[in-house]
C-alpha positions as CSV (number, residue, x, y, z in Angstrom):
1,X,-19.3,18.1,-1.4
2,X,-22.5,19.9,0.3
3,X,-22.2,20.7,3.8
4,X,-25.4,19.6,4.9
5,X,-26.0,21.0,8.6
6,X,-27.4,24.3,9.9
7,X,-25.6,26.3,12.2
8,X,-27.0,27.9,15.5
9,X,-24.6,29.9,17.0
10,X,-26.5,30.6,20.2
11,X,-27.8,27.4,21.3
12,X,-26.2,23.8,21.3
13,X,-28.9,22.0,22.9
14,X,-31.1,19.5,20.5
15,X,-34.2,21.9,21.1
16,X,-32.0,24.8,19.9
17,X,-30.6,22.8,16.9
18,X,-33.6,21.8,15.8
19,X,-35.1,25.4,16.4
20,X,-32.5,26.7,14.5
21,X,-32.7,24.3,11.0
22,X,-36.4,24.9,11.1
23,X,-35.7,28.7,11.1
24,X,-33.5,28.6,8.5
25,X,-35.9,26.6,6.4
26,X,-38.6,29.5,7.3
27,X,-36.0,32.3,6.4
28,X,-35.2,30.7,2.8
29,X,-38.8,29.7,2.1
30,X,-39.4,33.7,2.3
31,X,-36.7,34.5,0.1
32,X,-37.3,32.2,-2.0
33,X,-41.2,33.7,-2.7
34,X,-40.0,37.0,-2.3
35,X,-41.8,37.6,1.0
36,X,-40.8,39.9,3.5
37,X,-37.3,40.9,1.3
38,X,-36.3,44.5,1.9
39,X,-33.4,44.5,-0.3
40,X,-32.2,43.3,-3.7
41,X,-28.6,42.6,-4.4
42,X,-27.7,43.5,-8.1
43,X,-24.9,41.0,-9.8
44,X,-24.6,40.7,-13.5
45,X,-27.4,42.0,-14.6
46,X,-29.1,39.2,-12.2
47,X,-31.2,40.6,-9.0
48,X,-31.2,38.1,-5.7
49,X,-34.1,39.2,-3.3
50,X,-32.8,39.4,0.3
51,X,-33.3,40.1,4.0
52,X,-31.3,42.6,5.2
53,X,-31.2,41.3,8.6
54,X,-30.1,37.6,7.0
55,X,-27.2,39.0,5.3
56,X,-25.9,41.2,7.8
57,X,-25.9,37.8,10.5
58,X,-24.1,35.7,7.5
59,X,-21.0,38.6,7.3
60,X,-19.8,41.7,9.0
61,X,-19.3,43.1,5.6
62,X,-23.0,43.0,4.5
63,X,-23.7,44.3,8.0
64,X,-21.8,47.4,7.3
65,X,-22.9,47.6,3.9
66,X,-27.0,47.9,5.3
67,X,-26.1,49.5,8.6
68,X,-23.3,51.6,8.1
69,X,-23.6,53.5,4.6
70,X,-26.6,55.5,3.9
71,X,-27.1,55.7,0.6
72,X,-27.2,51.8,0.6
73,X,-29.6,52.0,4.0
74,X,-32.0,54.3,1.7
75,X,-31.5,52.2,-1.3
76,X,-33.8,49.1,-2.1
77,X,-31.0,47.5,-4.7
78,X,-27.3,47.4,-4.0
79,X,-24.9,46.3,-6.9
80,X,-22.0,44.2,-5.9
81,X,-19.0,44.2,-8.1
82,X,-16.0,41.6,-8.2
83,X,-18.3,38.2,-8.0
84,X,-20.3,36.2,-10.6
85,X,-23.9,35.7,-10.1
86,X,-23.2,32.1,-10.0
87,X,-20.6,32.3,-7.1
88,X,-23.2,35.1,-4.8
89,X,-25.7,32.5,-5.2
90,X,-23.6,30.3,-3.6
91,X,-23.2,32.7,-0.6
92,X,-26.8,33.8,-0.3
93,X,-28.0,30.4,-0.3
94,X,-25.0,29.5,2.4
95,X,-26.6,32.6,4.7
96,X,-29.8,31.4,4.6
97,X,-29.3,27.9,5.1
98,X,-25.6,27.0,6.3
99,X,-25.5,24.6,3.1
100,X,-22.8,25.4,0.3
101,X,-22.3,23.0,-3.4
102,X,-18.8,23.0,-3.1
103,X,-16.6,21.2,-6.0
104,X,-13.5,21.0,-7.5
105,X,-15.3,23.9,-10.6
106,X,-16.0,26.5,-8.1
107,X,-13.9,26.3,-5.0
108,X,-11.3,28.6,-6.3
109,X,-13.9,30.9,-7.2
110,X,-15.8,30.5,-4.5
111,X,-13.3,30.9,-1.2
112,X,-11.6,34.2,-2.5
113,X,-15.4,35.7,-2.7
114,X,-16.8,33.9,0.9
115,X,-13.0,35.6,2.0
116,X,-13.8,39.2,-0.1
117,X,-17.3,39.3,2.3
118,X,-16.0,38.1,5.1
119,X,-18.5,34.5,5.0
120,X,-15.9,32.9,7.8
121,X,-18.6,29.3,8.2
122,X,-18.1,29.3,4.4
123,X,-14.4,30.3,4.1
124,X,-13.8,27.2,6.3
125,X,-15.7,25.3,4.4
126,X,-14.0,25.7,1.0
127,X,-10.5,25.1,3.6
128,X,-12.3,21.7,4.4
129,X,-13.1,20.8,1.0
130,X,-9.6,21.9,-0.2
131,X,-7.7,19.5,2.4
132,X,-9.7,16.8,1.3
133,X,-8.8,17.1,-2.3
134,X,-5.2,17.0,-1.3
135,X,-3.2,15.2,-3.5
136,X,1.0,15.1,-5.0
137,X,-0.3,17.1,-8.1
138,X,-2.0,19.9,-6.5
139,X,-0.9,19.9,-2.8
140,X,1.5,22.7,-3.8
141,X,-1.0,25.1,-5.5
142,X,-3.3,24.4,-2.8
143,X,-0.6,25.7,-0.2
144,X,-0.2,28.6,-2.1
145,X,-3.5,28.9,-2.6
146,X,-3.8,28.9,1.3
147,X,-1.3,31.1,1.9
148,X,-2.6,33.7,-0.4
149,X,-5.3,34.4,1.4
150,X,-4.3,33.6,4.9
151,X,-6.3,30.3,5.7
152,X,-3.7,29.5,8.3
153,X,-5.1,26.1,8.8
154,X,-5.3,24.9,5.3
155,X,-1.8,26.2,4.8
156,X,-0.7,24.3,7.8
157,X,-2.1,20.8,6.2
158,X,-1.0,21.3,2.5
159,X,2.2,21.9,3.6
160,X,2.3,18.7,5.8
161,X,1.2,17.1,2.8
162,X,3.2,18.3,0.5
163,X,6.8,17.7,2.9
164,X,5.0,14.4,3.7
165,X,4.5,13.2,0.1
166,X,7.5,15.0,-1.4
167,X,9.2,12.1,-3.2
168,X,5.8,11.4,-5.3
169,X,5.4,15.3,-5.7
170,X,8.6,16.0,-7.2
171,X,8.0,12.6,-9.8
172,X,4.3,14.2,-10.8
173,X,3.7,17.7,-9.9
174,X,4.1,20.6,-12.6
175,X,3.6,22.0,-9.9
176,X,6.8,21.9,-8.6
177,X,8.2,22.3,-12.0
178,X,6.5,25.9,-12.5
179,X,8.1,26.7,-8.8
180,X,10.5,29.8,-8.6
181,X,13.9,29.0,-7.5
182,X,13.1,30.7,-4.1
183,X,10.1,28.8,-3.4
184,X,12.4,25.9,-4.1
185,X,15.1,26.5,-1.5
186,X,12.4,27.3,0.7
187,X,11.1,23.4,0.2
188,X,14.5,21.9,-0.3
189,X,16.2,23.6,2.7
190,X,13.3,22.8,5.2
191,X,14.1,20.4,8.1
192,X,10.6,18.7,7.6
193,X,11.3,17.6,4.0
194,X,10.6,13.8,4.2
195,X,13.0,12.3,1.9
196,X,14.5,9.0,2.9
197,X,18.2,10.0,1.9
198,X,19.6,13.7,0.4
199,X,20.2,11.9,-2.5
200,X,16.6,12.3,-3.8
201,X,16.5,16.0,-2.4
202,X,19.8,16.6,-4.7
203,X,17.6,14.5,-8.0
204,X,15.1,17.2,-7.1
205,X,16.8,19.9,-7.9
206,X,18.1,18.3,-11.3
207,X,14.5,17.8,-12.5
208,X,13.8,21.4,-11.7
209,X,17.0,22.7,-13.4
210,X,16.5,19.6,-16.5
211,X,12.7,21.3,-17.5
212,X,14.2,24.9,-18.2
213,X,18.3,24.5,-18.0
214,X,19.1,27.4,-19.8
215,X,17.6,30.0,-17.5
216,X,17.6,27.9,-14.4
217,X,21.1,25.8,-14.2
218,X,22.7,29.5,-13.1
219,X,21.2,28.9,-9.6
220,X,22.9,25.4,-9.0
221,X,25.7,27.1,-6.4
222,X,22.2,28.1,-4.5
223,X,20.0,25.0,-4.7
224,X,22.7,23.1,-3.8
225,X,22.9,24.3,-0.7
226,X,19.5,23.2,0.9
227,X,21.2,19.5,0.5
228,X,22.7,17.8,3.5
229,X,25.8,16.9,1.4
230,X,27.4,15.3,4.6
231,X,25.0,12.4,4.9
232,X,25.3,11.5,1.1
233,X,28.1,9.3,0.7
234,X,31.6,9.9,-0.5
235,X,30.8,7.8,-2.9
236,X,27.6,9.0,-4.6
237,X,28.6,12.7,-3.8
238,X,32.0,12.0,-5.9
239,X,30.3,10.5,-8.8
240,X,26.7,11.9,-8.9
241,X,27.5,15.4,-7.2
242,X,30.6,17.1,-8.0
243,X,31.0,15.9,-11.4
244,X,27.8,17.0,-12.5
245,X,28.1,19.5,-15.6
246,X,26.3,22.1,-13.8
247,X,28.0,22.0,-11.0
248,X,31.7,21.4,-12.6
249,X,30.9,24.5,-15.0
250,X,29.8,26.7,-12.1
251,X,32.4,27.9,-10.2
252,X,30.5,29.3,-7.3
253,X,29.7,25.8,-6.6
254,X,33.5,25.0,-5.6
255,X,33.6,26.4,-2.2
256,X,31.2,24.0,-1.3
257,X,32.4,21.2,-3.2
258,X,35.3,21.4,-1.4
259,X,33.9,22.1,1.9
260,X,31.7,19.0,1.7
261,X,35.2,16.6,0.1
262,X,36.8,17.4,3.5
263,X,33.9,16.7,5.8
264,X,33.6,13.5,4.1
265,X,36.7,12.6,4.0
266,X,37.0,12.9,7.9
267,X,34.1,11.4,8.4
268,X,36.1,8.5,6.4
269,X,39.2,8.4,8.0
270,X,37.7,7.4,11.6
271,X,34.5,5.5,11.3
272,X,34.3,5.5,15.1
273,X,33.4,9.5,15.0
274,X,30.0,10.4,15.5
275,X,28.7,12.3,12.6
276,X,28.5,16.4,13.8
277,X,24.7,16.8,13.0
278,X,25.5,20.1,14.2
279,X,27.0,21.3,10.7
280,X,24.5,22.3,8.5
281,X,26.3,20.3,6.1
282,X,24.7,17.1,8.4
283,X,22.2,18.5,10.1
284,X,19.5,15.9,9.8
285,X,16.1,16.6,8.8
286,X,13.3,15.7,10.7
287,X,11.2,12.2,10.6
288,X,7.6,11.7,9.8
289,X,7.5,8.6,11.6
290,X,8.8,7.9,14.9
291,X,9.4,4.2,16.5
292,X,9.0,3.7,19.9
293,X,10.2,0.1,22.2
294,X,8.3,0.1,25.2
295,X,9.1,-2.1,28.0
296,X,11.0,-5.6,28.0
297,X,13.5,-7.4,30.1
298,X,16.3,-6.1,30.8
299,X,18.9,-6.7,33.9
300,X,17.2,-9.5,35.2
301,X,13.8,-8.0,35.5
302,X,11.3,-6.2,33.6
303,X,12.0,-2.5,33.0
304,X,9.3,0.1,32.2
305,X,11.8,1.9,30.1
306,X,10.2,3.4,27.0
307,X,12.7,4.8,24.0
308,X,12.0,6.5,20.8
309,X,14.1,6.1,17.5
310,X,15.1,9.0,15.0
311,X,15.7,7.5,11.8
312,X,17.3,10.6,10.2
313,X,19.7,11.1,12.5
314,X,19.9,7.1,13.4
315,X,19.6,7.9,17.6
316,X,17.6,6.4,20.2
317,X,16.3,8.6,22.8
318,X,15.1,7.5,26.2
319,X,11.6,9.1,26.9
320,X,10.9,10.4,30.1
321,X,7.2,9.4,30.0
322,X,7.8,5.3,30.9
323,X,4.4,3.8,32.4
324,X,4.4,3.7,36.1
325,X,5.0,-0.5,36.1
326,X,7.1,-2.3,34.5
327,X,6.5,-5.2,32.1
328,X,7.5,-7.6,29.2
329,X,6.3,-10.4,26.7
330,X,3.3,-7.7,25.9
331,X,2.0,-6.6,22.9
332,X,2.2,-2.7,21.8
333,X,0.4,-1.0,18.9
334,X,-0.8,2.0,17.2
335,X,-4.0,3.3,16.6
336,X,-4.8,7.4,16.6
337,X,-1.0,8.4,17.6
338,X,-1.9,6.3,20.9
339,X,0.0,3.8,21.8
340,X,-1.4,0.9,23.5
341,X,0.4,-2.0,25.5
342,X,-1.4,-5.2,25.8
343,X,-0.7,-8.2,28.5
344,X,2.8,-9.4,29.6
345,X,4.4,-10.2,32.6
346,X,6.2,-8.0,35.5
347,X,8.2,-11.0,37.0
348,X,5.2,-12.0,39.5
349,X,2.0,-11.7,37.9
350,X,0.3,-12.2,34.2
351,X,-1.7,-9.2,33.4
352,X,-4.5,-9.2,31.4
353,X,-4.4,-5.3,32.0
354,X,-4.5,-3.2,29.0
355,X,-2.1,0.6,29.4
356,X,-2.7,3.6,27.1
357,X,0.2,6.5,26.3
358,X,-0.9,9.4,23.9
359,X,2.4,11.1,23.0
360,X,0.7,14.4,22.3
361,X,0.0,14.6,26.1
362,X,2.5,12.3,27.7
363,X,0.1,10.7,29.4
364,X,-0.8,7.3,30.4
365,X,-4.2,6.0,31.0
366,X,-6.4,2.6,32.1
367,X,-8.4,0.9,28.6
368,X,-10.4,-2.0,29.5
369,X,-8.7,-5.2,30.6
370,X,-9.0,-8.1,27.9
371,X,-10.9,-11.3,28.6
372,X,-8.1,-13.2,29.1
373,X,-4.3,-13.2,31.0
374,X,-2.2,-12.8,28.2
375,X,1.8,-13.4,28.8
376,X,3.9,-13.9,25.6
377,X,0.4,-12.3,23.6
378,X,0.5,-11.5,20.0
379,X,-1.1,-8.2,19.0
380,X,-2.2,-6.5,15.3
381,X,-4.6,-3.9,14.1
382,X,-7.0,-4.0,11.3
383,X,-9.5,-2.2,10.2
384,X,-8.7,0.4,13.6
385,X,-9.4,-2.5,15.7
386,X,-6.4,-4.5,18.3
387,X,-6.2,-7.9,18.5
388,X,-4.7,-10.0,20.3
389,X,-4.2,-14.0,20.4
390,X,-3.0,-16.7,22.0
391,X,-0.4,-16.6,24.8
392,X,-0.1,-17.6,28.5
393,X,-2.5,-17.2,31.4
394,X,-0.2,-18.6,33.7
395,X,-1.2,-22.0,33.4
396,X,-2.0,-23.5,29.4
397,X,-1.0,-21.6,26.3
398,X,-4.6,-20.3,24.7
399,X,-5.5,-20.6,21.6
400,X,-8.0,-17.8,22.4
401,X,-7.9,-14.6,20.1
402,X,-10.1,-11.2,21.0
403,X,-10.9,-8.0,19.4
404,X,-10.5,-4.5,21.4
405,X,-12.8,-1.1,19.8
406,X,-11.4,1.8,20.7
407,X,-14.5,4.0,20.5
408,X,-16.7,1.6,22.7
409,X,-13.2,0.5,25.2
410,X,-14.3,-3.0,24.9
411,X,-13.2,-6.5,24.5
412,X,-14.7,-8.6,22.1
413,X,-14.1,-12.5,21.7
414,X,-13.5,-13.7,18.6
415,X,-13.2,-16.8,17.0
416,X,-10.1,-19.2,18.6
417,X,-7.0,-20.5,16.5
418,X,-6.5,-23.7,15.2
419,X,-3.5,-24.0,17.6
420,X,-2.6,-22.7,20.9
421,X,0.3,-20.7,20.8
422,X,2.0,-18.4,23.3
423,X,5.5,-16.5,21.9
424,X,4.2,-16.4,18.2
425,X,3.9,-13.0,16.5
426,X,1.1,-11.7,14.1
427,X,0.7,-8.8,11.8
428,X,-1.7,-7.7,9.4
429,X,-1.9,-7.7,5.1
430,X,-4.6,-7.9,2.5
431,X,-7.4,-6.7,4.9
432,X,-6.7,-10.1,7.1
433,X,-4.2,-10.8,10.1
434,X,-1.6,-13.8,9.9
435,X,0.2,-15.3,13.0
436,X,2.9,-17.5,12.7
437,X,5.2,-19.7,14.5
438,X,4.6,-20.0,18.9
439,X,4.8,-22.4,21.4
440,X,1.8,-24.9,22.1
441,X,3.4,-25.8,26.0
442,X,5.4,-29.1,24.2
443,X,6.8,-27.9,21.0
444,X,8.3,-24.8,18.8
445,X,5.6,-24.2,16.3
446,X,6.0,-23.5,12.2
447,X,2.7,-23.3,11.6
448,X,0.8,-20.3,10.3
449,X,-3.4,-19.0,9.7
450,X,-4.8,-15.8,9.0
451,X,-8.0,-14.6,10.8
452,X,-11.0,-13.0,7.9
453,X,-13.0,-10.1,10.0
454,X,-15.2,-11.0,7.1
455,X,-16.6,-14.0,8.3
456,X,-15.0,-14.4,11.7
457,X,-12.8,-17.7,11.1
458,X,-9.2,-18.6,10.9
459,X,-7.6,-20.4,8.0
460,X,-4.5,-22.2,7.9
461,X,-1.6,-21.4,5.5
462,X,1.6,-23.1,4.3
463,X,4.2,-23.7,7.5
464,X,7.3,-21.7,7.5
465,X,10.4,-23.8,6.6
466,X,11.6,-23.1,10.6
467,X,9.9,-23.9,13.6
468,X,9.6,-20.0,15.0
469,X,9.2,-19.7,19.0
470,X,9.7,-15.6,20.1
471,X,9.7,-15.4,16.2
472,X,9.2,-11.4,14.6
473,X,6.2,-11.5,12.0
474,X,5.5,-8.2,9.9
475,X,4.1,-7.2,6.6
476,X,6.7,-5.5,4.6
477,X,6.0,-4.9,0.8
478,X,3.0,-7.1,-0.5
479,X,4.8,-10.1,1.6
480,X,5.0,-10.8,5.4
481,X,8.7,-11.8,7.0
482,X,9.2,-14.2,9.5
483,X,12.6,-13.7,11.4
484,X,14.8,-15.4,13.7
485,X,13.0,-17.3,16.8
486,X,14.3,-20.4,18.8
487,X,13.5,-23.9,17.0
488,X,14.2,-25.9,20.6
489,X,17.8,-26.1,19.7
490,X,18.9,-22.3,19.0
491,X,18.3,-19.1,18.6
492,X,18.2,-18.3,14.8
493,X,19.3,-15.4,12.7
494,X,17.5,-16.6,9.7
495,X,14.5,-15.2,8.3
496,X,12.0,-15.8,5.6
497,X,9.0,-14.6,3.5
498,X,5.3,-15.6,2.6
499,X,3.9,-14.6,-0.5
500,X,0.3,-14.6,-0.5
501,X,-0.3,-15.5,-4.3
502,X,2.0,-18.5,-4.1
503,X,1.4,-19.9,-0.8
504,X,4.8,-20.2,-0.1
505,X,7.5,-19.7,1.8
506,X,11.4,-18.6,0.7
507,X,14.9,-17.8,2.2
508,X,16.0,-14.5,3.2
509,X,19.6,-13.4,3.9
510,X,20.4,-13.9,7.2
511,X,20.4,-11.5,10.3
512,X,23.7,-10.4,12.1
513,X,22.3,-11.0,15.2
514,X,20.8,-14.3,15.9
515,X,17.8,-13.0,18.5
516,X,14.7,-14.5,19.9
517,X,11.9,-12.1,21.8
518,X,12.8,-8.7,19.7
519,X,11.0,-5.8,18.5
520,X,10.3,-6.0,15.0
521,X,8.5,-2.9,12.9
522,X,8.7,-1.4,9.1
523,X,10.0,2.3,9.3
524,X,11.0,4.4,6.8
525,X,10.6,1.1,4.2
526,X,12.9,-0.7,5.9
527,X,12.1,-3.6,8.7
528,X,13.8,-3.5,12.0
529,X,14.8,-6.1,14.2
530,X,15.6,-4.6,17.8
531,X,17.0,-6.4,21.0
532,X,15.9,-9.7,21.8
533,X,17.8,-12.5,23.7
534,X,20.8,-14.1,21.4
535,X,20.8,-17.7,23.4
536,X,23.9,-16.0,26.1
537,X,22.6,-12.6,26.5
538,X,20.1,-10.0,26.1
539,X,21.6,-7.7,23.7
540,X,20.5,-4.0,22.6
541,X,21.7,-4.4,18.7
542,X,19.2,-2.9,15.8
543,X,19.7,-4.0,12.2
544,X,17.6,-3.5,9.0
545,X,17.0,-5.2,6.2
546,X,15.9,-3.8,2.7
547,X,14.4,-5.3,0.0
548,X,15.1,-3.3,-2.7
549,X,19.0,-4.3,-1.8
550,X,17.9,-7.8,-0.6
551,X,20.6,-7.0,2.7
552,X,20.8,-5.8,6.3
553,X,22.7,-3.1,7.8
554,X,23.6,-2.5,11.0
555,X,21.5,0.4,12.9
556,X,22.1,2.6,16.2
557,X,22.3,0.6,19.4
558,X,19.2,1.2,21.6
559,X,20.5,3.1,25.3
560,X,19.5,-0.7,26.9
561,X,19.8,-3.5,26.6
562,X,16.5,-5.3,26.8
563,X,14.5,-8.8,25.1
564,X,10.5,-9.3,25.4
565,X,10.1,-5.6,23.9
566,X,7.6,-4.6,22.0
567,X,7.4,-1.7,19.3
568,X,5.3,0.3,17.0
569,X,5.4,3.7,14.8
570,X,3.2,6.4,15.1
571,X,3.2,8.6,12.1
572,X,2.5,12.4,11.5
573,X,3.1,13.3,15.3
574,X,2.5,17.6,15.6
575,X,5.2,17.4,18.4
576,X,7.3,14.7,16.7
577,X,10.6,16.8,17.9
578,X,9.4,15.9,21.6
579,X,10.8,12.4,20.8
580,X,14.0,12.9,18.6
581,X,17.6,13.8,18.8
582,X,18.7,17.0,20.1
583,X,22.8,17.6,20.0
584,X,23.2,19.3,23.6
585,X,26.4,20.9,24.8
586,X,27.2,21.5,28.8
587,X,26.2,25.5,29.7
588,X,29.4,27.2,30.7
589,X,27.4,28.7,33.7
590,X,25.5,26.4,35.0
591,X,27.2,23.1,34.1
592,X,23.9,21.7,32.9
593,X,23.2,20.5,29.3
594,X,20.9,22.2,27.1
595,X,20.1,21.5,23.5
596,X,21.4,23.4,20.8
């Protein structure tokens, strides 16, 4: 990495940019002919001609070094001690021209010296070059790295990193083998750990204890207690947990052991009882990813109702931030923690309007209008780029498709289907974007083509087994899933998956719920079918399915219920706790609820 630019700190105009790189062009041709230096700094043995005046702008410790002490003001050379002459080039060349070689050699070097003289343009540098070079097997030497000497920022991001990726930095960081057992239960116990059950938090203590258990299985009783044991099962915290040697032969573990049997064992006795995430036994951690439902029908009308889902603690949480109109068969995805909602229908008119919410702000704002009404639109985004296809205008289904950029907040047409379709659903896989299944104005469709950005045409791919009409379509894995739908006859329950490399199409197991019009998303490596109409009713049920188990299970009811949603997940929110589960108890005062 070399940072190229030069600096100016007093002008941002263009003139005083370019002012400012010519003068620090000037400034290091001098130096570099040794014209107009009035002071040589002295570092192993190896002299570096300098301008006072440089040096003291590039640091307030080489301005108190040539302003403040006399003997240095009197003296022409001034030995620095603590730094190679390797690393001080670094930081005279950085003074003079704003441009550092940074690299994976002399970054650790480097950042402790640019922090020793106070070089705070080049102390952030090393920070940026650090966060880029984040990875599972050094994320947590980086963070301490950071936190040695206080670079707040790169702190903050190795540590998102490393509770982000923990699963992958447990399986290949030494790392986090080396770790002391308090920096340990400082990881383990925090509520940002992203670990998809406790069960892997408890197999991360094992493979500390299993590289040293001699000295290290003595502070089981300890570790073990930065595991939610109450949202492992009885099962696996029978079999896996308590009858583990080191916890059977330590007997400070049996407190615990026995406090955790009993919550369990309540828990099992009345599976109506909603789990106490109040007990730090159940307290759940907190997600990394957060879904959110936006809009639908619901009551007889569309609703502008917007909800979030925690999957930790399995709630749904209404959001007070709804868009000021209401609206359903509309597309909603992600890109840049934004969310952005896409066509539908409020019950009068088709909109061809496009809404923006940024969660960060809570705030909801106008991006340009597409092309095209779109009623019953499918939406996907590749490459940081929405699209959206087909659907209804209010008077023929289109086989139509555009392209929206965010940076330029305009609609592009692209090329059309092969088919109209309104009601279909599309996501995106192997750089392309597949839609599938619809409703051409006659006929429930099973047909399916992917779009190539590449050369701006659309291909068509083996049919799915089931004519699909308000179908749910989404990548999950290296396949894409095509669930429930109405064939003309019924809504379905039945789902099915594309591979790519086969050009096929095969049998899932099949849904609880049979459901057309739903919310479908992949959260937490598990896909989600939410809502939807069931051929009676609209109905609010949420079930997932896993692949690694091949089954669905049943998931927390949304607060409404509501069909012609639409959902997405934003990842890595900084005020992600805005939009999950609080346990709130009435104040004894005031009568009101506040959270806990």
């Amino acid at each position: 990495m070399e940072i190229e630019e030069c600096e100016s700190t007093t002008n941002t105009t263009e003139l005083g940019k370019r002012f400012s790189t010519h003068s620090c062009l000037i400034f290091d041709e001098l130096r570099r002919f040794g014209q107009l230096c009035d002071a040589v700094i002295r570092v192993e043995q190896q002299e570096f001609p300098i301008h006072r005046a440089i040096m003291s702008a590039s640091s307030p410790y080489f301005r108190a070094l040539f302003t403040n002490a006399f003997d240095v003001v009197e003296r022409r050379e001034v030995d620095i001690p603590g730094v190679t002459a390797d690393i001080m080039q670094i930081i005279i060349d950085y003074a003079y021209t704003r441009r550092a070689k940074i690299n994976e050699s002399n970054v650790e070097y480097l950042l402790p010296a640019a922090d020793q003289f106070l070089v705070h343009g080049l102390v952030r540098r090393c920070c940026d070059f650090l966060a880029g070079e984040l990875e599972a097997a050094n994320c947590i030497g980086i963070h301490n790295f950071a936190r040695y000497y206080f670079c707040p920022n790169l702190e903050r991001i190795s540590y998102r990193y490393m509770m982000h990726n923990f699963s992958e930095v447990v399986a290949i960081s030494k790392e986090y083998t080396d770790l002391s057992v308090e920096d340990v239960c400082e990881i383990l116990s925090s509520d940002d750990l992203n670990v998809k059950n406790e069960e892997m938090a408890f197999m991360s203590i094992l493979r500390w204890i299993d590289c040293d258990p001699t000295n290290r299985k003595c502070h089981i009783s300890v570790l073990l207690r930065t595991v939610r044991l109450g949202l492992l099962s009885t099962q696996y915290f029978v079999e896996k947990v308590k009858s583990h040697p080191y916890i059977k032969e330590n007997d400070q573990c049996k407190p615990l052991v026995i406090e955790t049997l009993k919550f369990l064992y309540d828990l099992d006795m009345d599976e109506d009882k909603d789990l106490d995430i109040t007990n730090p036994l159940a307290r759940p951690r907190v997600p990394h990813e957060v879904m959110f439902v936006v809009g639908g029908w619901s009551g007889g009308s569309p609703t502008n109702v917007m909800e979030s889902y925690d999957m930790r603690a399995d709630k749904w949480i209404v959001c007070d931030h709804g868009d000021e109109g209401p609206r359903a068969y509309h597309g909603t995805v992600t890109i840049d923690k934004k969310i952005y909602v896409a066509g539908g229908f409020d019950g009068v008119e088709y909109f061809n309007s496009v809404r923006c919410f940024d969660p960060v702000t809570k705030s909801w704002s106008e991006a340009a209008p597409m092309n095209a009404k779109r009623c019953y639109v499918s939406t996907a985004v590749l490459r940081g780029c929405i699209y959206a296809m087909g659907g209804y205008d209010g008077h023929v289904r289109l086989n139509t498709a555009e392209q929206y950029l965010p940076d330029r907040n305009q609609w592009t047409i692209i090329s059309p289907m092969n088919h109209q379709r309104s009601d279909a659903s599309a996501t995106t896989l192997n750089d392309k974007v597949y839609i599938c299944g619809g409703f051409n104005g006659q006929e429930c469709l099973n047909s399916s083509e992917y779009y190539d950005p590449n050369t701006n045409q659309w291909t068509c791919f083996a049919p799915m087994r089931n004519r699909r009409s308000g179908v749910g379509v989404i990548a999950y894995g290296d396949q894409i899933y095509a669930l429930g739908g109405f064939n003309g006859a019924a809504r379905m329950n039945t789902g099915e998956r594309y591979n790519t490399l086969t050009d096929n199409w095969q049998s899932i197991p099949m849904m609880y719920n049979p459901r057309s019009n739903f919310g479908v998303e992949v959260i937490d490596d598990m896909i989600f079918a939410i809502g939807g109409f069931n051929g009676v009713t609209t109905i609010f049920n949420v079930e997932c399915f896993d692949r690694t188990s091949d089954e669905w299970f049943d998931a927390t009811d949304m607060n409404i219920y509501r069909s012609a949603l639409s959902a997405c997940v934003i990842n890595g929110l900084p005020n992600v706790q805005d939009y999950t589960h609080k346990e709130t108890r009435p104040n004894k005062e005031t009568g009101k609820m506040e959270v806990l």
